[in-house]
C-alpha positions as CSV (number, residue, x, y, z in Angstrom):
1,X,19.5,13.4,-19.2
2,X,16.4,15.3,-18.3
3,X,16.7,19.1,-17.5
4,X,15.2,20.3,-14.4
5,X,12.0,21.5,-14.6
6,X,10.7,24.8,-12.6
7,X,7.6,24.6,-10.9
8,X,4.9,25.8,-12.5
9,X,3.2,28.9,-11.1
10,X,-0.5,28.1,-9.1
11,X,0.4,25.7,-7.8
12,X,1.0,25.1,-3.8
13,X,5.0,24.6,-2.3
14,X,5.3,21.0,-1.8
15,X,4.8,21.1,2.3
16,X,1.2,23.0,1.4
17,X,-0.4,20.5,-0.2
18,X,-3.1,18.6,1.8
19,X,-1.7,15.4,0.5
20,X,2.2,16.3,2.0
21,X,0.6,17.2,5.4
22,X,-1.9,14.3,5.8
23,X,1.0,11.5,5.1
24,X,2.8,13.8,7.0
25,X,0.4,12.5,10.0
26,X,0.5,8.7,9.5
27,X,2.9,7.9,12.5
28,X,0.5,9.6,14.8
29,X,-2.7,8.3,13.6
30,X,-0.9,5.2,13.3
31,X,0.3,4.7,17.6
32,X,-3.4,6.2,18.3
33,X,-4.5,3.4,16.5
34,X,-2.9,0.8,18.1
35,X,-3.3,1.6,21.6
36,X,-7.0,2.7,20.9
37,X,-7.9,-0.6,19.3
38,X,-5.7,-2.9,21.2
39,X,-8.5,-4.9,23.0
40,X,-10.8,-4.7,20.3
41,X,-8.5,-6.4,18.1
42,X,-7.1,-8.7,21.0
43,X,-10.6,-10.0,21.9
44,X,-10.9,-10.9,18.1
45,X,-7.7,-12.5,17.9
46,X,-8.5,-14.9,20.4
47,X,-11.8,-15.6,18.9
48,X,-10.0,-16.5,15.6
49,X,-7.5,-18.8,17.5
50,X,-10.3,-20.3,19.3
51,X,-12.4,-20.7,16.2
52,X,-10.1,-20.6,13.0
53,X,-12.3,-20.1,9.9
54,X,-11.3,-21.9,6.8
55,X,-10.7,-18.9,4.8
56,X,-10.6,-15.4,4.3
57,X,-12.0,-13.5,2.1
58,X,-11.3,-9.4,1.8
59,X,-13.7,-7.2,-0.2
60,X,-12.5,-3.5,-0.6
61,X,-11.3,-1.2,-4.3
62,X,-9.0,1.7,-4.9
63,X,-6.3,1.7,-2.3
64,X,-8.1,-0.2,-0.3
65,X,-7.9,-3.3,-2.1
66,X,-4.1,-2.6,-2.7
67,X,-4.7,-3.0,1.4
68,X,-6.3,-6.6,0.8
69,X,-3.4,-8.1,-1.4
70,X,-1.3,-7.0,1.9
71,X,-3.4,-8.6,3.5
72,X,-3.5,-11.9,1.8
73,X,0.2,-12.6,1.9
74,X,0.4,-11.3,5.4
75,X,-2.2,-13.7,6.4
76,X,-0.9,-16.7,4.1
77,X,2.6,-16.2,5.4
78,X,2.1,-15.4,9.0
79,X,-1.0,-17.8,9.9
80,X,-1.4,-20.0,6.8
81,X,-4.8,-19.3,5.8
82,X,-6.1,-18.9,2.4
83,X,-6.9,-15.7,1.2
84,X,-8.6,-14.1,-1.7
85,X,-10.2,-11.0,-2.7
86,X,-13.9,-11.4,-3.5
87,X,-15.1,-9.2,-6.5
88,X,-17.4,-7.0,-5.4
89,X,-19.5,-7.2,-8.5
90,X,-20.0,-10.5,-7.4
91,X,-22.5,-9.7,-4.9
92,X,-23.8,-6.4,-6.2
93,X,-24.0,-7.2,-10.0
94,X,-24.3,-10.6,-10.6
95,X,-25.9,-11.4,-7.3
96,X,-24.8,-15.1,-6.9
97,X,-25.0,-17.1,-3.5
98,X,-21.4,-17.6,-2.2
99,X,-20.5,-20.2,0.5
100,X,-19.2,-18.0,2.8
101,X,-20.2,-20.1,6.1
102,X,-17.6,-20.0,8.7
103,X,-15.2,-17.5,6.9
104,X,-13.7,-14.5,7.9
105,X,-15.2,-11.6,5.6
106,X,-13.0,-8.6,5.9
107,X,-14.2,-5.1,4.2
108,X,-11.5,-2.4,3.7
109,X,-13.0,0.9,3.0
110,X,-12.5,4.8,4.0
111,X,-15.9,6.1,3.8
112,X,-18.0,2.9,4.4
113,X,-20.4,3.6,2.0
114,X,-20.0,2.3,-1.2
115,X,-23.1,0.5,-2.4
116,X,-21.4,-2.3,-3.9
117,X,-19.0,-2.7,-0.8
118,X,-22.3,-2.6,1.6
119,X,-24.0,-5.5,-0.8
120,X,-21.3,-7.9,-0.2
121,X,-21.0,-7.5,3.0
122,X,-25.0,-8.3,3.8
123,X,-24.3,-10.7,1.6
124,X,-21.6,-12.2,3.4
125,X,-23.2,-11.8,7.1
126,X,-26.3,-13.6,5.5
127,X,-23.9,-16.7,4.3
128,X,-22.6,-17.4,7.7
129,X,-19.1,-15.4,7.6
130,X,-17.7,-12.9,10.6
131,X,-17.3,-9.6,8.9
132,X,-14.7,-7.4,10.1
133,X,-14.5,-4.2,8.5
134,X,-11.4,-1.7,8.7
135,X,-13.1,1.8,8.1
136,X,-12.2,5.4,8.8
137,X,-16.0,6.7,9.0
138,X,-16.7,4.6,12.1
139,X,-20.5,6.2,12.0
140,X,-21.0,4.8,8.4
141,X,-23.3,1.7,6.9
142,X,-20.8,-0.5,6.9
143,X,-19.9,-0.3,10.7
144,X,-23.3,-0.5,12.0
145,X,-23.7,-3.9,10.0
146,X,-20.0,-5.4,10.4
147,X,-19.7,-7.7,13.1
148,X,-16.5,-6.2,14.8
149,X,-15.5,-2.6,12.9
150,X,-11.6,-2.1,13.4
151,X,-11.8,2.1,12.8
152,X,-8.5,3.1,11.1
153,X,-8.4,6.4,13.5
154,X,-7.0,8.4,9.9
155,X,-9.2,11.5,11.1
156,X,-10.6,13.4,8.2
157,X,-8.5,13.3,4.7
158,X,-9.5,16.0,2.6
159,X,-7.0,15.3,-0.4
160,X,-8.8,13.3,-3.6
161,X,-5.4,10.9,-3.1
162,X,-5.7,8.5,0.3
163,X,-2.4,8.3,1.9
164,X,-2.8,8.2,6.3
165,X,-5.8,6.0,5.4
166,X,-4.1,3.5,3.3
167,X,-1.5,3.0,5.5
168,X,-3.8,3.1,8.3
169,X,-5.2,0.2,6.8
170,X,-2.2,-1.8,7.1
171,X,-1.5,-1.1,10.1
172,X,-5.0,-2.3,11.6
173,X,-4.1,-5.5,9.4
174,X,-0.6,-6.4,10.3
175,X,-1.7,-5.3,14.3
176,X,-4.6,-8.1,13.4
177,X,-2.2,-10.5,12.6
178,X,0.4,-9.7,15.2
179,X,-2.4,-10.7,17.9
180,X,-4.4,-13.3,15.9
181,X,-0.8,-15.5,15.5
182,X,0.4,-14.3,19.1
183,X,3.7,-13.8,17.8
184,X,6.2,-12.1,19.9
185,X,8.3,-10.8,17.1
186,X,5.5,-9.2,15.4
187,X,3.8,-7.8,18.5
188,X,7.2,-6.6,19.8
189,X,7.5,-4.6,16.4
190,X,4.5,-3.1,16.7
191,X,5.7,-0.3,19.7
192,X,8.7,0.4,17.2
193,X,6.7,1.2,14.0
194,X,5.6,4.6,14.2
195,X,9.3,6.0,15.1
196,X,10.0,4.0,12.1
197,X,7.4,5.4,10.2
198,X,8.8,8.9,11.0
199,X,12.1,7.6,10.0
200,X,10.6,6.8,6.6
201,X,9.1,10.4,6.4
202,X,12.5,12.0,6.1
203,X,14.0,9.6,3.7
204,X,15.8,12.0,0.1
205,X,14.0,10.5,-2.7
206,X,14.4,13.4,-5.0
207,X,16.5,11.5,-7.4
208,X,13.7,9.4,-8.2
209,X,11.3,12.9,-8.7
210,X,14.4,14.2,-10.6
211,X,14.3,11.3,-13.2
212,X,10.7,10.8,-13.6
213,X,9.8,14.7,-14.3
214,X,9.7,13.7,-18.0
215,X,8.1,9.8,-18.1
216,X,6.0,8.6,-19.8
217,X,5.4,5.2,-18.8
218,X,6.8,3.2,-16.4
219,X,7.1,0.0,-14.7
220,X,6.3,-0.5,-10.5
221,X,7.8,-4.2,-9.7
222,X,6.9,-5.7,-6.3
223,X,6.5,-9.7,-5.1
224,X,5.0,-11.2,-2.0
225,X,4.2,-8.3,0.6
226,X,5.2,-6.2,-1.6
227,X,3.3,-6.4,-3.9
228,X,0.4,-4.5,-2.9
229,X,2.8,-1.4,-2.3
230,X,4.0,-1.4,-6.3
231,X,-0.2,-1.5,-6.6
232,X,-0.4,1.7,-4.6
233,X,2.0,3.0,-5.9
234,X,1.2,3.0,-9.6
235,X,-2.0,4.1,-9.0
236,X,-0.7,7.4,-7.1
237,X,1.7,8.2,-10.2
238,X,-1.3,7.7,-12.5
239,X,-3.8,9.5,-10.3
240,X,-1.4,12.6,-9.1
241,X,0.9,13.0,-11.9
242,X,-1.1,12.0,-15.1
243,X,2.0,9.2,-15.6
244,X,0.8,6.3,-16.9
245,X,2.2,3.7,-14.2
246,X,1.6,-0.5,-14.4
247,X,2.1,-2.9,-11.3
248,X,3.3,-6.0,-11.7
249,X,5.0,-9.0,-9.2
250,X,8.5,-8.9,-10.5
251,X,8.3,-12.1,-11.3
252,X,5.2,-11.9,-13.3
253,X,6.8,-9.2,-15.3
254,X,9.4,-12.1,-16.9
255,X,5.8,-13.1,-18.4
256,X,5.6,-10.8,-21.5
257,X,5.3,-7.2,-20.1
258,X,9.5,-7.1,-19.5
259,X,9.6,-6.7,-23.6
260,X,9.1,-3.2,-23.1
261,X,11.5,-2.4,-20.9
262,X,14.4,-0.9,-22.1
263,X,16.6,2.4,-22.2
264,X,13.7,5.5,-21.9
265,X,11.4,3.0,-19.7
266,X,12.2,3.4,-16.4
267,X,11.2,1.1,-13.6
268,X,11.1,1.4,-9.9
269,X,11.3,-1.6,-7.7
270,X,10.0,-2.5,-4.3
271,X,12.7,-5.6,-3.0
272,X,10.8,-6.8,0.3
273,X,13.5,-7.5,2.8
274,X,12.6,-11.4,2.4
275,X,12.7,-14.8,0.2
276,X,11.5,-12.3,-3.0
277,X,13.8,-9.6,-2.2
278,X,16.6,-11.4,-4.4
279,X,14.9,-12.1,-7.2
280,X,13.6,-8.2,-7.7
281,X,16.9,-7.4,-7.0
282,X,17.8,-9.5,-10.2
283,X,15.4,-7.9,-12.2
284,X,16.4,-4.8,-11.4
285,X,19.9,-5.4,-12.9
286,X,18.6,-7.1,-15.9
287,X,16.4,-4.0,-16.5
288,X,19.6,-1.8,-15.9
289,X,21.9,-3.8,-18.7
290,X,18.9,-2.9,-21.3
291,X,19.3,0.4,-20.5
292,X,16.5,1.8,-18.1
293,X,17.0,3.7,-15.6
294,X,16.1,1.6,-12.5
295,X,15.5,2.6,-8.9
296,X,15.0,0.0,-6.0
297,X,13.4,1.2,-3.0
298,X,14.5,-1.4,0.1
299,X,15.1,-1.3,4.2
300,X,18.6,0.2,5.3
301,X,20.7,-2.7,6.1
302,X,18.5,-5.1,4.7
303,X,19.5,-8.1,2.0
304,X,19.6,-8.3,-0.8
305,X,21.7,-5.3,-1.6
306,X,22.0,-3.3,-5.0
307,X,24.9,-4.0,-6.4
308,X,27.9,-2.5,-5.3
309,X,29.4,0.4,-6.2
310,X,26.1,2.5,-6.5
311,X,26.3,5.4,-4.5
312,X,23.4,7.4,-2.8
313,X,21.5,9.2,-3.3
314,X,20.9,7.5,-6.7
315,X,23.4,7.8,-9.7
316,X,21.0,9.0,-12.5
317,X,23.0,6.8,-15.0
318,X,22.4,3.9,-13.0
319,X,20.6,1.0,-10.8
320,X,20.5,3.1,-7.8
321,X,19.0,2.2,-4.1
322,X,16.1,4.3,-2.1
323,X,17.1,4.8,1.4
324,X,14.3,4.0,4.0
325,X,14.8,3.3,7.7
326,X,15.1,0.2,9.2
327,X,11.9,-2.4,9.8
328,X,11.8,-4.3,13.1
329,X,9.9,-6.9,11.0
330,X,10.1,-7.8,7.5
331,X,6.3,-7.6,7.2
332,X,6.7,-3.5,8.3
333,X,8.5,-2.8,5.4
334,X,5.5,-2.1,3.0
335,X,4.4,0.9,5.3
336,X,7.9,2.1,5.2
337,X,8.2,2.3,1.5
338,X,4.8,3.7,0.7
339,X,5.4,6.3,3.3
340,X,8.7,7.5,1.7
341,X,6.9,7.1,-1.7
342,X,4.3,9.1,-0.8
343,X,6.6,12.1,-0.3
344,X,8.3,11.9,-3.3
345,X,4.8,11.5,-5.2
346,X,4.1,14.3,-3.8
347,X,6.6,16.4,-5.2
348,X,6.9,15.2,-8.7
349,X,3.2,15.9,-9.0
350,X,4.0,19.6,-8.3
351,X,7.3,18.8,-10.4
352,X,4.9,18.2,-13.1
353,X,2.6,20.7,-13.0
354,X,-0.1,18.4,-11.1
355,X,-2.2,19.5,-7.9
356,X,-1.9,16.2,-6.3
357,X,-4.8,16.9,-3.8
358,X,-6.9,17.7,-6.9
359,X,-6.9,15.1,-9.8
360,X,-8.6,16.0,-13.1
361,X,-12.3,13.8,-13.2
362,X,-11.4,12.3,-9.7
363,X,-13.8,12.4,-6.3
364,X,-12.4,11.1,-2.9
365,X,-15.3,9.2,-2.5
366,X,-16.7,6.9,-5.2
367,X,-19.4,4.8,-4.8
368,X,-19.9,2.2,-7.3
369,X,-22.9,-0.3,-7.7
């Protein structure tokens, strides 16, 4: 069993940091949002349904493409159009044509300025594609040459690690999709998810913090919509807490990578409240019998359930469950368990001796070529 560990002098309490009180923000900046950009997006919508384009194609990095794979099974699932990330070196690097005529080119990006970003989406606008781009600097490059800008409404975000932005950018997604597919059920869930959000705020994951003040390595398992919230989230344990953190869909992880796991590799899992859900659930309590300490994060309520007899908050011996509030949609529940993450990220950083609005060799903006 790991010993607590005290916090290190220098460093900020854990409600100081920048990055605690900027997630701390994301319901607000996330109803602004929606009633600031509800004809915007509803004009485009019925453009879309008018004149469905054969594909989509999102172009973002960082968190921001951890954004785009939400997007792609949102927009797969929801509306049944194929969707893939284009590789921005495609454009800016290798500079080859693409046949782009027709589609929907959607660029994800905070500060709108990254040179490689801006390349592709000329390039893009020059092939014939709409491009849409969800950005928080609604002044910047790529909003003056996007065709409709979608401004995430985060507000400034001073802390190296994005948190209201990224889930900003989901939120301008799924509200897309919600009006693109005119779906009652998604629309309706819309008013409820910023109470929801807040809900998620308050959410005790400190027995995850507790249990992964000592990692090493680790394993963050997610499928389907999820998927892109076990991206995020690895990349904040790496960036923020120096812990070396991989991604993978858990059912890619039954590919090779699960021949590490066992007792001293611990493994948190994201179980989408869905068709996946089950299976992540299974590999959770495969995991478990090897011996690793195992969390899964899922919606209050939800199926499938951990099994029974785990109590909350988590037994540190065993497969435990991460409260979060309840989703009015299965496609909400992403943003609710990034936003509980991010609290408990938060902390361990500290719990570690990390300044998580300060990573070593990090900038908040990077602009590649």
């Amino acid at each position: 069993m790991n010993m607590p560990v005290a916090f290190p002098a220098g460093l900020p309490a854990e409600t100081e940091t920048l990055m605690f009180q900027e997630a701390a923000q994301t319901a607000d900046v996330v109803a602004a949002q929606f009633a600031r950009n509800r004809d915007t997006v509803a004009a485009l919508a019925a453009q879309l349904r008018a004149a469905p384009p054969p594909f989509v194609a999102t172009c973002a990095r960082g968190s921001s493409d951890h954004a785009a794979t939400y997007a792609k099974y949102l927009i797969e699932t929801q509306l049944g159009i194929v969707t893939a990330s284009l590789s921005p070196s495609i454009g800016s690097v290798y500079e080859a044509p693409l046949q782009l005529r027709g589609a929907l080119f959607i660029a994800i990006s905070q500060s709108g300025k990254s040179p490689d970003l801006l390349r592709n989406a000329e390039a893009a606008k020059a092939a014939g594609a709409r491009v849409v781009a969800l950005v928080n600097v609604e002044d910047s490059p790529l909003a003056r040459l996007a065709d409709t800008v979608i401004p995430l409404g985060a507000g400034p975000e001073q802390s190296v690690a994005a948190t209201k932005s990224y889930l900003a950018s989901l939120a301008a997604i799924v509200q897309l999709v919600a009006y693109w597919k005119d779906d009652p059920a998604l629309l309706a869930a819309l008013d409820t998810l910023p109470q929801s959000l807040r809900a998620a705020w308050t959410q005790d994951w400190s027995s995850l913090t507790d249990g992964l003040v000592q990692a090493r390595n680790l394993f963050v398992l997610g499928r389907g919509l999820g998927l892109g919230a076990a991206q995020e989230a690895a990349l904040k344990f790496k960036e923020t807490c120096g812990l070396h953190a991989e991604a993978y869909s858990s059912a890619e992880v039954r590919h090779g990578p699960m021949a590490l796991v066992g007792a001293g590799f611990p493994v948190l899992v994201f179980a989408q409240p869905d068709g996946t859900g089950a299976g992540a659930v299974a590999v959770a309590e495969e995991f478990h019998a090897r011996g690793a300490e195992v969390w899964v994060a899922s919606v209050q309520g939800s199926s499938p359930a951990v099994p029974s007899g785990v109590r909350l908050p988590l037994d540190r011996t065993g497969c435990g469950q991460l409260p979060l509030a309840d989703a009015a949609h299965p496609a909400f529940a992403p943003l609710l368990t990034v936003q509980s993450f991010y609290r408990a990220i938060n902390a361990l950083a500290l719990r570690r001796g990390h300044n998580p609005d300060l990573p070593p060799h990090l900038n908040k903006v990077t602009e590649t070529v």
